[in-house]
N, C-alpha and C positions, 0 to 999 in steps of 0.2 A: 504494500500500500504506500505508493506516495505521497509528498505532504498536501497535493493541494485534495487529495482524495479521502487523506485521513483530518485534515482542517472541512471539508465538507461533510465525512462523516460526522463529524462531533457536532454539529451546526445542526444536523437531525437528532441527535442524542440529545442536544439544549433546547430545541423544540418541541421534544415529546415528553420534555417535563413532567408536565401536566398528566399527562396520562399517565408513567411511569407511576405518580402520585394515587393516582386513583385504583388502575391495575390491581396494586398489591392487595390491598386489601381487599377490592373486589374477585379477585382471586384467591384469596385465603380463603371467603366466602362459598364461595363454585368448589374449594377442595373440601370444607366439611363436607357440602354437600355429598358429592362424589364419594368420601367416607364413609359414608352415613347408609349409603344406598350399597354400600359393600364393595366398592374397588377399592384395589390395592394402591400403596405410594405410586406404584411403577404404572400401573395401568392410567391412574389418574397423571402424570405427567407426561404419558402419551398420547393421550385424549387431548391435551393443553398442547402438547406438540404438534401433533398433526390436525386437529381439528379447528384449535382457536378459534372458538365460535363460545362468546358469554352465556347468549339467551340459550343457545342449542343446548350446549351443556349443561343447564342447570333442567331444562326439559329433558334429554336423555339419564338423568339421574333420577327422575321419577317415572320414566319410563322402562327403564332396566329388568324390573323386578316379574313384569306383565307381558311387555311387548320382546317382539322379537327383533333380531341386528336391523334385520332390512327395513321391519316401520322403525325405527326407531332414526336410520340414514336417509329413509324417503323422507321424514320429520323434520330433520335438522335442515335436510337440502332446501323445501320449502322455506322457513326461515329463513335462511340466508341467502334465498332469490335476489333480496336487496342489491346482493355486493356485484351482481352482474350488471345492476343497472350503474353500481358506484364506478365497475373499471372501467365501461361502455363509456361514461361523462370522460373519465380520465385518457382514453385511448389517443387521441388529436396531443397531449400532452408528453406522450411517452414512444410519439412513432419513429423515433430514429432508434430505439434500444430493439438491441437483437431479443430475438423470439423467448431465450431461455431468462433475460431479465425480465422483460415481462412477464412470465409465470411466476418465476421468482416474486416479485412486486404485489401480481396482483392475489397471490394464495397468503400474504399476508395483512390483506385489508381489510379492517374493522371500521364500524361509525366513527368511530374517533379517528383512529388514523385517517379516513380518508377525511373529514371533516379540515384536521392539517395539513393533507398536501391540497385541497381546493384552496387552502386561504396561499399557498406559494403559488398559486397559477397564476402566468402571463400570456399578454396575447403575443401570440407566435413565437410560442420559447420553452423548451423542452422542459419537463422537471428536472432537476439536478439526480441522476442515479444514487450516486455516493449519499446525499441527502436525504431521498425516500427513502433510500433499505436502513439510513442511518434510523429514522421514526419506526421503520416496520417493526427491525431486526429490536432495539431495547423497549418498545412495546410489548410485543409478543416474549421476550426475554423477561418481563415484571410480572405479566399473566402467569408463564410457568413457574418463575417463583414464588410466586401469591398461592396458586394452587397446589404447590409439594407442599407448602407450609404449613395449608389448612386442611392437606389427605394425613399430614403426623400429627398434627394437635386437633385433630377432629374430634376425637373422644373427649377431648376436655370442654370443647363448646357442642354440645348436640342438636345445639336449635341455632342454625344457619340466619334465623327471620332478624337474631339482633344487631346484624351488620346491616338491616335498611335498605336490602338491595333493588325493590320495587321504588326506591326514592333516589338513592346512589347513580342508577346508572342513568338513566334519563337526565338527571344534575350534572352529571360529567360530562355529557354531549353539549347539553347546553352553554355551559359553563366556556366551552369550547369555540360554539358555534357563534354563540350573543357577540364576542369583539371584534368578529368579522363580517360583521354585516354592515359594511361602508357604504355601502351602494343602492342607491332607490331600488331596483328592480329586485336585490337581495332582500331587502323588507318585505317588499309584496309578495315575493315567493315564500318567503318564512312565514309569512300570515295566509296568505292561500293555504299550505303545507299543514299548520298547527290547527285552521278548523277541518281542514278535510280528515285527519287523525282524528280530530275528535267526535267527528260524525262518525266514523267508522270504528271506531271504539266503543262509541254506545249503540252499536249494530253488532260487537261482538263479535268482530272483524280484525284482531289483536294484530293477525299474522298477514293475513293477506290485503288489511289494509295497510300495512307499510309499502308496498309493493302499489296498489293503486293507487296510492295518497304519492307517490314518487314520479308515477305516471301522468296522473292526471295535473301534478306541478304544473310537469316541463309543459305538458301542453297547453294549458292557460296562462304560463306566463309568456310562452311564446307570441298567442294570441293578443295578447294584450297590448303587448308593445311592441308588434308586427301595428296593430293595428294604428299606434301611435305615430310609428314611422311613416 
């Protein structure tokens, strides 16, 4: 690693702060869980490895006991339909990187992290490689130590609910999202966005209104300011 590669790395490591912050303990949280429902330290840091998916994981943890691998994978996929629409926005951002970094890139992307590489977009200007993997890689590196921490001390907290995590993580995105909203048309979208959630919450639409509330955004706010143009 050269220096101006390892001075970009570290420049994602100081921007994902925040999340690094938050991770842990919600990660601790996701490893009672995972405890609790009967995985191992090992199985529960493989799960944080290769799946890295918050909401998925704390759902396949109560699914474990009843359902079988394949609902429990057909489950999680669902969920995280989101992330195809998150690398889909980022694709125009990342088109000069060979095929294998963007797999790399994009099997790392959560609401937060992408929520931080949309706040470094420019028009007409690559994201910095060295800089995303620098957010991905000690993001997803807090998650899995959040979760070994709380698959070994699980038995000492048995009730997962006193870490807040119906409050935690929504707060963390936010917390995230709210300083980068400079822009008119990023207002409008974030208040388009926050009532169609919450009509499709009180429809009981948890999962798959993420997915049409993300949809239905991009397409009214197009409209909108297509129309103004």
């Amino acid at each position: 690693m050269n220096k101006n590669t390892r001075i970009d790395f570290l420049k994602g490591v100081k921007t994902a702060f925040p999340v690094i912050i938050g991770y842990i303990p919600l990660g601790f949280a996701c490893g009672v869980v995972l405890q609790n429902a009967g995985l191992s330290i090992f199985q529960t840091a493989m799960m944080s490895l290769i799946v890295f998916a918050g909401a998925g994981q704390y759902i396949a943890a109560g699914m474990i006991v009843a359902s079988s691998p394949l609902t429990i994978g057909i489950t999680i996929f669902i969920i995280n339909l989101r992330h195809i629409l998150y690398t889909s926005s980022l694709i125009p951002y990342i088109g000069s990187w060979s095929n294998i970094r963007k797999y790399l890139f994009a099997s790392e992307i959560t609401d937060e992290t992408f929520a931080l590489h949309s706040s470094m977009l420019k028009d007409n200007e690559d994201l910095n490689y060295s800089t995303a993997m620098g957010i991905n890689i000690v993001s997803h590196s807090a998650w899995v130590v959040g979760t070994i921490l709380g698959a070994v001390l699980g038995s000492i907290i048995p009730n997962e609910k006193v870490f807040a995590i119906d409050f935690a993580l929504p707060a963390l995105f936010i917390a995230l999202i709210i300083p980068r909203l400079v822009y008119r048309p990023q207002f409008i979208a974030a208040i388009i966005a926050t009532i169609l959630t919450i009509i499709f919450t009180s429809l009981g639409m948890s999962y798959w209104g993420v997915i049409l509330t993300a949809i239905l955004t991009s397409i009214l706010s197009y409209i909108i300011f297509e129309s103004k143009r």
